[in-house]
N, C-alpha and C positions, 0 to 999 in steps of 0.2 A: 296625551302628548304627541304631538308630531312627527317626532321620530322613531317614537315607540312603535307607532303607526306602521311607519312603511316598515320596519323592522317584524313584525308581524304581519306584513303581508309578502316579503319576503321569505318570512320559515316557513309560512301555510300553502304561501301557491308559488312555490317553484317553476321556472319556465322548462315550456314543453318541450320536451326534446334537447339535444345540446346542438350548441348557438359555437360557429364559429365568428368571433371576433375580428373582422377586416376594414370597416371601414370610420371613417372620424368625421362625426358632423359637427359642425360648429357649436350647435344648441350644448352638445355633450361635450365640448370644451368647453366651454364660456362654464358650464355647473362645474365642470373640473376645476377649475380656474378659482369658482364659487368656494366651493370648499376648501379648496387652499386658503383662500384667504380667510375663510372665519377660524382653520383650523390653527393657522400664523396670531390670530388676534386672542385664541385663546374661547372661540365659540363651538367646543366639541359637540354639543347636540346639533347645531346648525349645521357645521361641517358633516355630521353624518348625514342628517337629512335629505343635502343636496347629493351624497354620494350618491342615494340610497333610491330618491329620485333618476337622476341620470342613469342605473341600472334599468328600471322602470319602465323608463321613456326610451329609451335607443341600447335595450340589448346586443344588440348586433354590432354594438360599436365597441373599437377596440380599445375605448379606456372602460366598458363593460366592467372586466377580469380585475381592471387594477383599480377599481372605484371598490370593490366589491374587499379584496386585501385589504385596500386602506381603511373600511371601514371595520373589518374584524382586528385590525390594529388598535384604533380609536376605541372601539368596547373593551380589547384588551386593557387595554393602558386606567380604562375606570373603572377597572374592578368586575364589570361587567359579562362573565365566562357564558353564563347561559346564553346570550346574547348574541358573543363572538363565535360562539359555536354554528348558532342559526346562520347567522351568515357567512360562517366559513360554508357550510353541510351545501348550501348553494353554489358556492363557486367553484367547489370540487365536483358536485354535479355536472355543473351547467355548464364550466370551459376547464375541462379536464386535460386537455392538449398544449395549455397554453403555460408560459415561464410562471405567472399569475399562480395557478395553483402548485407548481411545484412549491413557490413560497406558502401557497395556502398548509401545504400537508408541515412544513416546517415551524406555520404557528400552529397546528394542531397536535404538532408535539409539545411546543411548549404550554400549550393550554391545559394539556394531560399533566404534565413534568407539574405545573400549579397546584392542579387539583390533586395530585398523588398522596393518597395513603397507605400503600403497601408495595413491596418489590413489585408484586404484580403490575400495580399502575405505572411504576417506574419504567418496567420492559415494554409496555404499550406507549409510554411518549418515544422509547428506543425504537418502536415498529414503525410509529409516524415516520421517521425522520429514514428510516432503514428503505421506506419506498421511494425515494424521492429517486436516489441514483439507478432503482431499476425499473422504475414508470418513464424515465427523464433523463437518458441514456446522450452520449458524449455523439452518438450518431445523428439523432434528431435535435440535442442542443449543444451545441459543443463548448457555447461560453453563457453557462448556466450557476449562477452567483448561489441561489439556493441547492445546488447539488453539493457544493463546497461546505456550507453553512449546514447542511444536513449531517453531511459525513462527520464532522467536527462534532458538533451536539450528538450524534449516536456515538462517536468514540469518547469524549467523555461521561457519556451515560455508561459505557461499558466502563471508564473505571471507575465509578461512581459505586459499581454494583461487583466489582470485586474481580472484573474477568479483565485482568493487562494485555491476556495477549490477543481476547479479539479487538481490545482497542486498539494495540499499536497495528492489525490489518488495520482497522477502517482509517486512522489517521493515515496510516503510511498511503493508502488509496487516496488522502484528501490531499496528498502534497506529492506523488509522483505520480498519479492519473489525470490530476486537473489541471490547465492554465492557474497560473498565479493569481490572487486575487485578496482582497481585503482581510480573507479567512486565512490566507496561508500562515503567514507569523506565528496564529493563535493557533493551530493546525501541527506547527513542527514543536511548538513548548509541549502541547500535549503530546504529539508522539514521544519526545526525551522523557515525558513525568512517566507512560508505560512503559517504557523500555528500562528507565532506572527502577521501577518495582520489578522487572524480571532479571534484573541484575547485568542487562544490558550497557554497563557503563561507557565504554569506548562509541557505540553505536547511538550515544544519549549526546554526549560528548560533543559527538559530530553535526548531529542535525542542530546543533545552541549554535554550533558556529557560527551558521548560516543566517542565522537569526540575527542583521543587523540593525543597528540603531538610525532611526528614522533624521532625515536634516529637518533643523529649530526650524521653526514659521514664526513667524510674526503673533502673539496674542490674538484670540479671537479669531483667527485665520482657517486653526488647525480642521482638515477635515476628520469625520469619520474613520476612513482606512487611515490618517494619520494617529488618530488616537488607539487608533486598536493596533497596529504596528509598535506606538510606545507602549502599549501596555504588555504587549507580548515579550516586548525587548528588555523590559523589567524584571516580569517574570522570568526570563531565561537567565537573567545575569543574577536571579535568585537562586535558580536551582542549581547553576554552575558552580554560585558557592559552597552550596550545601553536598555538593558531590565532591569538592575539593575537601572540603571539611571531615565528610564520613565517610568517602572511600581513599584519595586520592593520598592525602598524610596519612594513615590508617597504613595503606600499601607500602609507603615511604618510610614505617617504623617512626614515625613521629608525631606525635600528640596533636588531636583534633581539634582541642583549642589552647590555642599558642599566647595570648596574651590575652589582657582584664582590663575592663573601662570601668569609670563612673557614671552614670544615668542619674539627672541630666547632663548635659554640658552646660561650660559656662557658668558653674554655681546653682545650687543645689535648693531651691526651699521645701526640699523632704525635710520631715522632722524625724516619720516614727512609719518608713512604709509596712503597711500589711500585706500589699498584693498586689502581682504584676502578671499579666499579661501582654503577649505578644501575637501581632497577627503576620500573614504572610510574606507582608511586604517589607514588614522589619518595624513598622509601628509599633508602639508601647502605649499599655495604660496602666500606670500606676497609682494606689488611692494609699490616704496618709490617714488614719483613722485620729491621732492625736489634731491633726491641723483641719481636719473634716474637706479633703481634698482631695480631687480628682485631676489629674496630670498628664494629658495628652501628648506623647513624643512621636517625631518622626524617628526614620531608620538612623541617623547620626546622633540623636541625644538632647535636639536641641526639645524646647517647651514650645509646641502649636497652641495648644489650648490648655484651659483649665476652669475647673466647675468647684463650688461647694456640696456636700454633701452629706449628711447626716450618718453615722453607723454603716459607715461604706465598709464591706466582707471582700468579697473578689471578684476582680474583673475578669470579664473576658471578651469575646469577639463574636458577632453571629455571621457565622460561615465568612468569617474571615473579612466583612465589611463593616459593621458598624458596629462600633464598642459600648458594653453595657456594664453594669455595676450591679452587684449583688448587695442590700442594704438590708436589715432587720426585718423590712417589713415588704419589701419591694424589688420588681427588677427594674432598672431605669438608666434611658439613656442618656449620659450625664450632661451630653451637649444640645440636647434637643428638650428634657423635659419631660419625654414619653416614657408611662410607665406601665408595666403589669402588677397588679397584686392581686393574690389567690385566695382561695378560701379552703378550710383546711378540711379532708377528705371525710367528713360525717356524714350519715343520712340524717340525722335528726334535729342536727342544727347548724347554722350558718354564721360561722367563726371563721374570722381572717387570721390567714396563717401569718405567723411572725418568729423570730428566730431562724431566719432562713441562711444557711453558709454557703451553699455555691448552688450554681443552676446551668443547665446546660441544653442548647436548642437540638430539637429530633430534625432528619431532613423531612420528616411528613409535617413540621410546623411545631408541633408538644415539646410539651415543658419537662426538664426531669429535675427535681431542687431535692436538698437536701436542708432539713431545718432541724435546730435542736429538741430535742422532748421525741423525733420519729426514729424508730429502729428499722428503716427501711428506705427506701425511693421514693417519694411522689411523683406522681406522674401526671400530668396536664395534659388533655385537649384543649380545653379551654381554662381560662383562670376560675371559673369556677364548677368546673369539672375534673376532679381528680377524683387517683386510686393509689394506693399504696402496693409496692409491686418488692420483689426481696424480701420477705418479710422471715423467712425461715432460720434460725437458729439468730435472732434478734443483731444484726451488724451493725459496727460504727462506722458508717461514712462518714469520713473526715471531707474527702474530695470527688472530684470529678472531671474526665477531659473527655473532647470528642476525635474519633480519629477521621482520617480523607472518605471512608468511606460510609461515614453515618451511625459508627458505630460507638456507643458510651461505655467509656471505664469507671470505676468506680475503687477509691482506695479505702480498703475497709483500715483501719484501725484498730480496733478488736483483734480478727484472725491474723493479721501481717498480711494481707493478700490483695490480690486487685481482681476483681471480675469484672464481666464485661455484657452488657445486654447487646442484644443484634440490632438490627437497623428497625425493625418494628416493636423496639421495646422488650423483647421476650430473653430472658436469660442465654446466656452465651455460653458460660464456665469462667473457671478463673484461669487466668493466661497467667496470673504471675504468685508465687508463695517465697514472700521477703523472710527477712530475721531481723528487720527492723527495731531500734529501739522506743522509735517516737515518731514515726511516720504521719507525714503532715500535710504535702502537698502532690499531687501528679500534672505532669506534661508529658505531651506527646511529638515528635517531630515526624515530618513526613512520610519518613519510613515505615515509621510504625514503631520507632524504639521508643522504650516507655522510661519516663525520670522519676526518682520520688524523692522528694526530700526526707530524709529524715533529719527532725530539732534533737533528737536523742544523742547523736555522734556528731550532727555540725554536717551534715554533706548529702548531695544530688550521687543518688546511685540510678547506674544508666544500665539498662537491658536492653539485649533483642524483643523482636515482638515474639520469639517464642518462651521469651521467660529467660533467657542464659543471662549472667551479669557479666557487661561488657566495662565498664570500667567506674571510677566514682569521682569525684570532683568536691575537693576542701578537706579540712576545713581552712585551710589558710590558702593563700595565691601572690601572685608576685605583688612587688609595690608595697609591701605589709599588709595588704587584706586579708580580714580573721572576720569567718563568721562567727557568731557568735548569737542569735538569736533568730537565725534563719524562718521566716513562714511561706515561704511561695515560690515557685518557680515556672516559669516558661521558655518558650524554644519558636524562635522564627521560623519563616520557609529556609531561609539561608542553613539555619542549625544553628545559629547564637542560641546561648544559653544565659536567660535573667532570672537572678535568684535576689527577692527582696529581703532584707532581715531589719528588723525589729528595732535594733540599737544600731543600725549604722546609716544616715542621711544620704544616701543616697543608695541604687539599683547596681550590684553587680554585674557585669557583662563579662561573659568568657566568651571569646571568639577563635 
């Protein structure tokens, strides 16, 4: 193939020596130009070819560096790692001075942050990104977009990996050292999410203010820094609630959630929910196992979508963007189709595993489910590569939640407890020992506080993340709501709390 071509004669023979980039020949725009255009028409191999060409042909030219970027984007973008790698490894060689590879070293983080299967790989896409501001300094570029985009992606890799306060440094360096730029918005919500895990409230508080809401454009209009400014601005009026919610009334001597909605709005066609989940933005998905229904809400209540579904168990969210369903036999995403099903952890024979109750994604990609007949975890690299991991003094997991940092809980049923595996799978301890009667479901909210339902008493008992019981919720609530057959619960980025039950048509909301 063609492209394959100059791609392998890229990795193999690197240009000699490094090439400073200063002049523009026409021939090297006009292939510039070339590749735009096949890349707009939707011709990624063509487009790369001619990048990959015009490197080739007029090195010395200074769309060189950025023909060179564009094309370890384009391998990015098809899945292609080994690929983008070769042609990064050249343009960090070959014009290592140039704005060009500052962005190169920030896809090489992200190319790492892809391929990562252990902390380790995780601190080495933090390394990539960690050079950029000290190879690529405010002296020699002062208005450098990837210096910004780096700091950002290294300070949420630091809370990704559990250390707050070197991220609110590098945030706080991405928003009072730089000019302002595309990244900042996205730059001050993370610095508020490190500052509220160190209890920073007043100083979290302050940099949301700052955080304004972008003016409407026209449909189809919006650019780039427009879209990522709304989404920052979202975020922020997310976690502003959720700080009003668990610190702010909390401080005030007044109860955290002050009033109770029904899910959906507008009229109801729940019959019999079994399980809801919530992701960060305040969407819902709840499945109806009597109606074989799958129920997409936004943050207000109203129904976006809805799918049929067979033996639908519990939803949930991966990493917080696309919603999945846990079915008897499968994991699947109810609005696309896409599904996983595994095979059950034997060497001797190859049995699809069924009875499965909840599953929940690793950030190295694996699978962790929980199905009926196993006294323990399964654990997935692939779907049909599993191990069964817990397996000592035989546990009933009932459930399962992931928390901000990669880390899976796990609500035994059996002991009354919840434990917890680390971010590579490996046992934790148990963080929490209930007195539960009938413990049944767990959620997590941003903090870290842990919820469990228990069906035995009727009520969501809430704790610290070190285990203390911080307060409990039901069985009754204003309006006359009575639970009464409670199975599920979950908790937005805000800190709403939805608790589905059994006998009653419609989703609880305590806000």
């Amino acid at each position: 193939m063609p492209g394959l071509f100059w791609l392998t004669v890229l990795a193999l023979s690197p240009f000699l020596g490094v090439i400073d980039a200063v002049a523009q020949d026409p021939a090297a725009e006009r292939l510039y130009r070339e590749a735009s255009r096949m890349e707009d028409a939707g011709d990624q191999e063509g487009a790369l070819e001619e990048l990959l060409l015009l490197v080739q042909q007029f090195p010395g030219d200074q769309l060189a560096p950025r023909a060179l970027l564009q094309a370890v984007e384009l391998r990015s973008a098809r899945g292609d790692l080994a690929g983008a790698e070769a042609v990064l490894r050249n343009l960090l060689d070959t014009y290592p001075r140039t704005p060009e590879a500052a962005a190169g070293f920030v896809q090489q983080g992200q190319l790492r942050r892809a391929q990562a299967n252990s902390t380790a790989e995780l601190e080495e896409a933090r390394a990539s990104w960690r050079r950029v501001p000290l190879l690529y300094g405010s002296e020699a570029f002062p208005l450098l977009d990837s210096r910004v985009e780096a700091r950002v992606r290294s300070g949420e890799m630091s809370l990704l990996l559990g250390d707050a306060e070197t991220a609110a440094a590098e945030l706080l360096a991405a928003v009072e050292d730089e000019p302002p730029n595309k990244w900042t918005p996205r730059a001050r919500v993370s610095l508020a999410r490190a500052w509220v895990e160190l209890g920073h409230w007043q100083a979290a508080a302050e940099v949301l203010a700052s955080v304004h809401q972008p003016e409407a454009v026209e449909p189809g209009q919006e650019t780039l820094a427009g879209i990522m400014a709304r989404t920052a601005f979202q975020q922020g009026q997310t976690l502003i609630a959720l700080m009003h919610r668990l610190h702010l009334r909390p401080s005030l001597g007044t109860a955290s959630w002050a009033t109770v909605q029904r899910f959906p709005q507008g009229g109801s066609p729940l019959r019999q929910p079994d399980g809801v989940a919530a992701a960060a933005d305040g969407r819902v998905l709840v499945v109806d196992g009597k109606s074989k229904s799958v129920l997409l809400l936004d943050a207000s209540g109203r129904l976006v979508e809805a799918a049929t579904l067979d033996d639908p168990q519990r939803p949930s969210w991966n990493d917080g963007r696309w919603p999945y369903v846990v079915t008897d036999e499968e994991i699947r995403l109810p609005f696309s189709g896409e599904r996983n099903r595994f095979l059950e952890p034997r060497p001797d024979r190859e049995v699809q595993l069924d009875g499965m109750l909840a599953a929940e994604r690793g950030v190295f990609g694996e699978w962790y489910v929980l199905a009926k007949g196993w006294k323990s975890v399964l654990a997935y690299t692939t779907p049909r590569q599993g191990r069964e991991i817990l397996t000592k003094d035989r546990p009933a997991f009932v459930d399962m939640a992931r928390d901000l940092q990669g880390r899976i809980y796990l609500l035994d049923g059996k002991s009354k407890q919840v434990q917890r595996l680390s971010r590579d799978g490996s046992w934790d301890g148990v963080v929490l020992q209930g007195s539960w009667k009938r413990p049944q479901a767990l959620a997590l909210d941003p903090l870290g506080r842990l919820y469990v339902l228990d069906r035995g008493d009727n009520k969501v008992h809430i704790y610290s993340p070190q285990g203390k019981r911080l307060t409990g919720l039901g069985p009754t609530f204003a309006g006359g709501i009575e639970l009464r057959a409670p199975v599920d619960v979950a908790v937005d980025g805000g800190g709403r709390v939805f608790i589905a039950d059994n006998k009653l048509p419609f989703v609880v909301v305590l806000e």
